[in-house]
C-alpha positions as CSV (number, residue, x, y, z in Angstrom):
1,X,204.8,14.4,160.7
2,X,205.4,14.1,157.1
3,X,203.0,16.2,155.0
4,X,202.1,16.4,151.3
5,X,200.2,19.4,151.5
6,X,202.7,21.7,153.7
7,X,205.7,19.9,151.2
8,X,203.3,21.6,148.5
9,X,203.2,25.1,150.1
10,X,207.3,25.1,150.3
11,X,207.8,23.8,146.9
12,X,205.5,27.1,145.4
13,X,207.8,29.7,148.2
14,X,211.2,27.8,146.9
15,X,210.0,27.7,143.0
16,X,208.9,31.8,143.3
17,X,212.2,32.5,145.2
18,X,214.6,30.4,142.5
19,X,212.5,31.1,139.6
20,X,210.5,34.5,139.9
21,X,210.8,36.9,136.7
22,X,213.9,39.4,137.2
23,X,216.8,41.1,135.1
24,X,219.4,39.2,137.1
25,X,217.9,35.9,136.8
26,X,220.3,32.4,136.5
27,X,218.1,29.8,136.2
28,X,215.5,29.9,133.3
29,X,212.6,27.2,133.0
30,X,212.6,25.3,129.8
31,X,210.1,22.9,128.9
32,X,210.3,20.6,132.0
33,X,214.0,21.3,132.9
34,X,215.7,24.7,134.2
35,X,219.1,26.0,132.3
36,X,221.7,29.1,133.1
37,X,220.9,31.7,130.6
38,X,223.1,31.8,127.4
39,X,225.1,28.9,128.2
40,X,225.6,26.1,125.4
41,X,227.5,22.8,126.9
42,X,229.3,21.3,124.1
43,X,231.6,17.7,123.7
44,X,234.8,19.0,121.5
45,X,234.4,16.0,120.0
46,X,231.6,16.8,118.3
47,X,233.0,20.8,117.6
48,X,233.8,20.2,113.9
49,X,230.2,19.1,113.4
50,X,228.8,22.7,115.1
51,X,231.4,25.3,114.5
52,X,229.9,26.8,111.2
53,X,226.9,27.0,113.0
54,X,228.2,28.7,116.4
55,X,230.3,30.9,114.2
56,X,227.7,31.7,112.5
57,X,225.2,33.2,115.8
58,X,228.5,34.8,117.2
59,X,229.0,31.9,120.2
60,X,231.6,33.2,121.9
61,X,233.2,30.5,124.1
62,X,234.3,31.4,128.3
63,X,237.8,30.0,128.2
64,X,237.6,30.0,132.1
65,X,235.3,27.1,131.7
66,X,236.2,25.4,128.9
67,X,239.9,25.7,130.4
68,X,238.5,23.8,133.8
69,X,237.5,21.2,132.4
70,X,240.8,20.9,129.6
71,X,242.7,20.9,133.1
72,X,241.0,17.6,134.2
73,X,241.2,16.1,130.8
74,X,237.3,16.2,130.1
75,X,236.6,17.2,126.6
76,X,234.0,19.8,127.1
77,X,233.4,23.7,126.0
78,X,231.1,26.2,127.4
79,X,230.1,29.2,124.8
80,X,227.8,32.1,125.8
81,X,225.5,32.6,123.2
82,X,222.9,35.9,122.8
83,X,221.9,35.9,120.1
84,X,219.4,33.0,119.7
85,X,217.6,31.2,122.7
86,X,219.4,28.5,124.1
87,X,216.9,25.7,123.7
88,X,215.9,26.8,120.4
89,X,219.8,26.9,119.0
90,X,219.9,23.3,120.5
91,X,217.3,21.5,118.9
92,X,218.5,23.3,115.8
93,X,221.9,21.7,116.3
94,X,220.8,18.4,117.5
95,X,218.7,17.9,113.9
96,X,220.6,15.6,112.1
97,X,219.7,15.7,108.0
98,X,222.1,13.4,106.8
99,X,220.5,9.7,107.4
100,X,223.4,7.9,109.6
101,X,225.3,11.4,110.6
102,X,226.1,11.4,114.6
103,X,223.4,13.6,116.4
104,X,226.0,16.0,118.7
105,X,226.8,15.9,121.9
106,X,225.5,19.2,123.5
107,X,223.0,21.0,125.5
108,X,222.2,23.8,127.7
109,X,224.1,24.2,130.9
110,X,221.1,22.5,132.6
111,X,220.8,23.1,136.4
112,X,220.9,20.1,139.0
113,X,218.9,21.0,142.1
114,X,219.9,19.4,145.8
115,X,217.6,16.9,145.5
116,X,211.1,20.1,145.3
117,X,208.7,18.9,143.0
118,X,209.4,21.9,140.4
119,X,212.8,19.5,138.9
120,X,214.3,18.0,142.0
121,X,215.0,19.3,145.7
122,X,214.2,17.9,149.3
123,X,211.0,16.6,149.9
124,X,209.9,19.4,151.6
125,X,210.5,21.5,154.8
126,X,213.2,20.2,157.9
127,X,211.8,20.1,161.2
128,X,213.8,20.3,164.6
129,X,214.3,17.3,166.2
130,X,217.0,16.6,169.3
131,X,220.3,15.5,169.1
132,X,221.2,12.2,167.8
133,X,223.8,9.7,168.5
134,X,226.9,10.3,166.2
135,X,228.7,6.6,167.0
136,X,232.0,8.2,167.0
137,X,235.2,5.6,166.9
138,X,238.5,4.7,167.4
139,X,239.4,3.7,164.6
140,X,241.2,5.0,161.8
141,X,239.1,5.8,158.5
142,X,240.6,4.1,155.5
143,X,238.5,5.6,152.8
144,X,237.7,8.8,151.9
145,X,233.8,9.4,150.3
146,X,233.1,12.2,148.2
147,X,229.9,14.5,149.1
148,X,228.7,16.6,145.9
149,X,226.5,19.1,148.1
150,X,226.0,22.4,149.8
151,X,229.4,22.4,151.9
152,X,229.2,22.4,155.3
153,X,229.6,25.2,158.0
154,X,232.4,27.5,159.4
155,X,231.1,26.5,162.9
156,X,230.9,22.6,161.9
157,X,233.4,21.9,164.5
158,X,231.5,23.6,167.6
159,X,228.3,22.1,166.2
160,X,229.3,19.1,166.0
161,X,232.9,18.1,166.5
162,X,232.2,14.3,166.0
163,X,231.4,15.0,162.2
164,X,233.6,17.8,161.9
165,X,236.4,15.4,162.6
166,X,235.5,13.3,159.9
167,X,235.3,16.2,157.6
168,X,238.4,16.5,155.2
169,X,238.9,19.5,152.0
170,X,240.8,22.2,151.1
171,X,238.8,25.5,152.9
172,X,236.4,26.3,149.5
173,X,233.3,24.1,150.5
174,X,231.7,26.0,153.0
175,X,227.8,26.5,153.3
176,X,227.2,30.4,153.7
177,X,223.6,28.8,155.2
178,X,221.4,31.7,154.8
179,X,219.2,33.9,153.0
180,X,219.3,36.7,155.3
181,X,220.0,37.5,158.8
182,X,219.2,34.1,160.5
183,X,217.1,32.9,158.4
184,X,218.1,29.6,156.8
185,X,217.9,29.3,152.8
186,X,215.9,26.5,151.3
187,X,218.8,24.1,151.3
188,X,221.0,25.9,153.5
189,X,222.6,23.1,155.9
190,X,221.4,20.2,152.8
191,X,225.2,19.3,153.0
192,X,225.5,18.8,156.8
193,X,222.8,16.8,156.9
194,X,223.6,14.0,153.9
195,X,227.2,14.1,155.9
196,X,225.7,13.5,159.3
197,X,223.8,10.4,157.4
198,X,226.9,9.5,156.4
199,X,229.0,9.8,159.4
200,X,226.5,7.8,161.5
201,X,225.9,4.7,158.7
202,X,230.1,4.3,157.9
203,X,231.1,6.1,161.3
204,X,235.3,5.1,160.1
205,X,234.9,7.1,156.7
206,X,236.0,10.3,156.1
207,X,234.3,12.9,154.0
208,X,235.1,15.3,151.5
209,X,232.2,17.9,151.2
210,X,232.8,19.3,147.7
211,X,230.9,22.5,147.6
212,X,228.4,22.5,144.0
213,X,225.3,23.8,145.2
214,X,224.4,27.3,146.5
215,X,222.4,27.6,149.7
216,X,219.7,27.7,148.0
217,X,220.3,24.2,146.1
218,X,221.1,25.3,142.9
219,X,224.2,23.7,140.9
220,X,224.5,23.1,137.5
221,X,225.9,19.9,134.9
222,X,229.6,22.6,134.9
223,X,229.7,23.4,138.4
224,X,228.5,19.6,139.4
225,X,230.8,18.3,136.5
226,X,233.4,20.0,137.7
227,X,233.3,19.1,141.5
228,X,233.4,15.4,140.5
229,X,236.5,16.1,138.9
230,X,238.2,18.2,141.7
231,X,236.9,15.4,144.3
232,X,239.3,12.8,143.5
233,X,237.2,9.7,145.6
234,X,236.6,6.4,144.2
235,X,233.2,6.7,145.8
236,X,231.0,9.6,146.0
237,X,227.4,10.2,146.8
238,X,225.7,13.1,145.2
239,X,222.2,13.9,146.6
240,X,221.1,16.3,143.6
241,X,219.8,16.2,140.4
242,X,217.7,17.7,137.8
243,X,216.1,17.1,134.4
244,X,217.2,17.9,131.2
245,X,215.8,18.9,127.0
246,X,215.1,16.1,125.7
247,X,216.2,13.6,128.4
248,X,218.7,13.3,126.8
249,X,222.0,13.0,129.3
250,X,223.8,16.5,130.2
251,X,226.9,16.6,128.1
252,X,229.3,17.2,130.7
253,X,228.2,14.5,133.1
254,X,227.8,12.7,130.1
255,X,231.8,13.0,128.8
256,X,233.1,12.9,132.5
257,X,231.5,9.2,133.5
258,X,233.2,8.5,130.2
259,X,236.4,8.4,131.3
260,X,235.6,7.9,134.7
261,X,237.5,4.6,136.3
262,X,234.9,1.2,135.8
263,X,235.5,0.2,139.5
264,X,234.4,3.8,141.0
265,X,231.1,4.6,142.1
266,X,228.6,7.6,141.8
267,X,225.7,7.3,144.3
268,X,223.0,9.6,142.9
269,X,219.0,10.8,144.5
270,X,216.5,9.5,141.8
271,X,214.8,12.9,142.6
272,X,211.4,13.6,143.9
273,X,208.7,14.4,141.6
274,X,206.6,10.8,142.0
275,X,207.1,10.2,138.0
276,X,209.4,8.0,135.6
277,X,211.1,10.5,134.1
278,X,215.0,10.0,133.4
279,X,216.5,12.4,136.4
280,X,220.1,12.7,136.1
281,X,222.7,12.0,137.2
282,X,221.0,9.4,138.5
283,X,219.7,7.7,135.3
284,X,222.9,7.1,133.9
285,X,224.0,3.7,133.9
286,X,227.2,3.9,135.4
287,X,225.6,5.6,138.3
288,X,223.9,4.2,141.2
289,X,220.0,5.4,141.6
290,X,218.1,5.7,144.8
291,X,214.5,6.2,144.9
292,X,213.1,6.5,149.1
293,X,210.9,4.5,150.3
294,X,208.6,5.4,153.7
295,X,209.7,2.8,156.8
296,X,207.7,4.5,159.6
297,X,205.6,1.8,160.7
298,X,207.7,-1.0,159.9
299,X,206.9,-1.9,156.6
300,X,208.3,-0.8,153.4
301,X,206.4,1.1,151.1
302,X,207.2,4.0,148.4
303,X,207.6,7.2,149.6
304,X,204.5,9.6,148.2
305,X,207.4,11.8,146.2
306,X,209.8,9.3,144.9
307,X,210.8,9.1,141.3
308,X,211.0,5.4,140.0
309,X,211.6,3.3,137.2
310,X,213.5,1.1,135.7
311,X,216.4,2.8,135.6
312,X,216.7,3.2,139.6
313,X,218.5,0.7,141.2
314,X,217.8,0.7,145.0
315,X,216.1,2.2,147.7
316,X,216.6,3.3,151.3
317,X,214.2,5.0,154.2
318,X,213.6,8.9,153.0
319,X,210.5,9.4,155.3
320,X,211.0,11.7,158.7
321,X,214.7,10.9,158.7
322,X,217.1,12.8,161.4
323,X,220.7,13.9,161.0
324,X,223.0,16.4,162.0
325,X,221.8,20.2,160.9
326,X,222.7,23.7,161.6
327,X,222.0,26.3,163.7
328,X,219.3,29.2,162.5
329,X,215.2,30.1,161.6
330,X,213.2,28.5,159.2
331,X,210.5,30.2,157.7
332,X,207.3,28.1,157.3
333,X,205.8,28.7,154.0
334,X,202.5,27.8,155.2
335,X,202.1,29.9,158.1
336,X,205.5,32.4,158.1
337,X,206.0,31.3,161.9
338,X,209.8,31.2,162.5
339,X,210.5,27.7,163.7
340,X,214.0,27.3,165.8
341,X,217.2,25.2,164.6
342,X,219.8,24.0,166.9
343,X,222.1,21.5,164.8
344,X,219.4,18.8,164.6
345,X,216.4,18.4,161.8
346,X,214.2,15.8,160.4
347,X,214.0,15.5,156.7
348,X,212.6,13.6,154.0
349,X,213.7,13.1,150.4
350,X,215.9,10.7,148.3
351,X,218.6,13.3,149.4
352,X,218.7,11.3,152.4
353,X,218.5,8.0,151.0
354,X,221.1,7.9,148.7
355,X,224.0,8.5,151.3
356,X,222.9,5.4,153.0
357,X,223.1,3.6,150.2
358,X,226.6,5.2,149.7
359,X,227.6,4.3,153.5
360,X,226.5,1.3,152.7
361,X,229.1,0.3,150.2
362,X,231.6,2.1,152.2
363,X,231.2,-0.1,155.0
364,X,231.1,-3.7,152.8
365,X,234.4,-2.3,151.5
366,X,236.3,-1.8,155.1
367,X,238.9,-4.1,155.7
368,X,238.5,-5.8,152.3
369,X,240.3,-5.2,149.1
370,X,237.1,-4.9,147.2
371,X,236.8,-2.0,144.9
372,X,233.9,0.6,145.3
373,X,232.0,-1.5,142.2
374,X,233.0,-4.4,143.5
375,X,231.3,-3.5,147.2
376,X,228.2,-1.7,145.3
377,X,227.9,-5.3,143.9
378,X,227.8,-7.6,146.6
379,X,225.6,-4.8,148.9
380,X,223.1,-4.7,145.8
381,X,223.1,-8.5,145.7
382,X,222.7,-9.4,148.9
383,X,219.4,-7.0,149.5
384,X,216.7,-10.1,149.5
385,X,212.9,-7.3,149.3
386,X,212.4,-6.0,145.6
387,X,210.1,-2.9,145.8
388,X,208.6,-2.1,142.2
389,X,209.6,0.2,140.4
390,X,212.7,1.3,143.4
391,X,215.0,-1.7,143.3
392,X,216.0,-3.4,145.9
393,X,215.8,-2.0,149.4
394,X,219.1,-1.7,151.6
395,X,218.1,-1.4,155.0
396,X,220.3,0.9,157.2
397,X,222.0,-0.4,159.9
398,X,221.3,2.5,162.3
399,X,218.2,3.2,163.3
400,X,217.8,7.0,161.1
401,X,214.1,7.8,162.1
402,X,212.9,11.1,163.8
403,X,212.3,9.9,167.4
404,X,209.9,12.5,167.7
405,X,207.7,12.0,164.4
């Protein structure tokens, strides 16, 4: 059963594993949002109103990255920058002391998380469950959704061939699953199982897993940014997220969705931390935001963890939900058992509402010539129960619940 005090104990194992003080460390804790060390995101828009200034500290910029994105037409720089402490340097260059002068367009590299309470994740620990109905089909898949996540496995196919089949990319998105040995890292197999949601709400779709998050369900606004870009679908879902200085939007994200085409959609996790807080990507406007809501014993009610606000859009079940896993040993971080995965798991989070909400637009648009807005429209519209503060509620099809919660 779903438990706030054992999601507690694995949020404190995940936040000491991703976040515990050491040379080698790439994720730094800001002021209620984690960044890569020495990274400063800039819009090259807004260059001539910052080069003195980055001159000045000796930024030196990685043309690696800043070439990446110049390759998909997204005006963005990365610098590396030592000599002054990333989120000091950016509040420095975000005070404006002309009245009317434009405030720039930067930030640290801020990391997005695959969507625990410290900035974003799954709500808590999978359990094993036993295998699930896939609803495979005859039918030929006419659209092709994008799936910012962990990758999927080498062994998808023997795991599950009915997925795998559905699985489309170019070799570079796979999910190297663990932390050691057998044992699974905190998000290792996060990607399988939005993709199994996926497959079994728009069962004629096919899916792109673009690889952005580490096993351990750590991304960033380049490496997320960047994956958008490379992904090339008109619809993509994107179970991840994070929070940023400021709350002010991550620049990259930020110039991307700029130029991004009106009628395609982002599905994006509204994160969950239980507070209003902007959590992007999800809080952008173009974007869609889903917030979970618990649909156990019929009724609809918030899940315990879900961010909300106004600026979430919808909601879908994210309370004991079952999908398509991996095969391997969890650690419990309350009692260090080892607890036994065979390519099935029970999860909760908005991680696993959002690509129900992204299947569900999928399947409004099959057989029609509706763009991905378009679908997102009527499927948004044509939800009838308002829960406050999570939108409207779009009821899956398929029934997703743990049979054995």
């Amino acid at each position: 059963m779903f438990n706030t005090d054992r999601i507690a104990l694995w949020l404190e194992a995940r936040q000491t594993r991703i976040l515990g003080i050491r040379p080698d460390a790439t994720v730094l804790e800001g002021p209620g949002y984690l960044y890569r060390p020495y990274q400063l995101v800039v819009n090259t828009e807004d260059l001539p109103l910052v080069a003195a200034q980055l001159n000045e500290i000796g930024a030196e910029e990685l043309p690696e990255l800043s070439r990446a994105f110049a390759d998909h037409e997204i005006p963005i720089a990365v610098f590396r920058v030592t000599t002054v402490p990333i989120p000091t340097l950016v509040s420095r260059l975000r005070s404006v002391k002309d009245e009317g002068s434009p405030v720039p367009r930067l930030g640290p590299n801020h990391v997005l998380t695959g969507e625990p309470t410290y900035h974003g994740g799954a709500g808590g620990e999978p359990r094993p469950c036993p295998p699930l109905p896939l609803e495979p089909t005859d039918e030929e898949p006419s659209l092709t959704v994008g799936a910012l996540d962990t990758g999927v496995p080498l062994d998808l196919v023997d795991l599950h061939p009915d997925l795998a089949a559905r699985i489309t990319g170019d070799g570079n998105d796979v999910d190297t699953l663990y932390a050691g040995g057998d044992i699974l890292d905190h998000e290792g197999g996060h990607g399988t199982f939005v993709s199994g949601i996926l497959m079994r709400c728009a069962p004629t779709v096919l899916i792109d897993p673009e690889k952005v998050l580490t096993p351990d369900g750590i991304g960033d606004d380049v490496t997320v940014t960047l994956g958008l870009a490379e992904a090339k679908c008109r619809l993509v879902n994107a179970s991840l997220g994070g929070y940023t200085q400021d709350d002010m939007p991550p620049p990259a994200l930020e110039a991307y969705l700029a130029r991004l085409d009106p009628e395609s959609v982002i599905v994006a996790a509204a994160g969950n931390n239980a507070q209003g807080r902007p959590f992007w990507p999800a809080a952008f406007k173009h974007v869609i935001a889903v917030g979970a809501v618990d649909t156990r014993k019929g009724a609809v009610t918030p899940a315990p963890f879900s961010n909300f606000g106004q600026w979430v859009d919808c909601c879908a079940a994210g309370v004991d939900i079952a999908s398509t896993y991996v095969k391997g040993e969890w650690r419990l971080a309350e009692t260090d058992v080892i607890e036994e995965f065979d390519g099935w798991a029970c999860w909760s989070g908005t991680s696993f509402a959002a690509p129900q909400v992204t299947a569900a637009i999928a399947r409004r648009m099959r057989g029609t010539a509706l763009t991905p807005r378009q679908a997102a429209h009527h499927v948004l519209a044509d939800a009838t129960h308002h829960v406050p503060g999570l939108g409207v509620f779009i009821r899956s099809h398929v029934n997703l619940l743990c049979p054995d919660c």
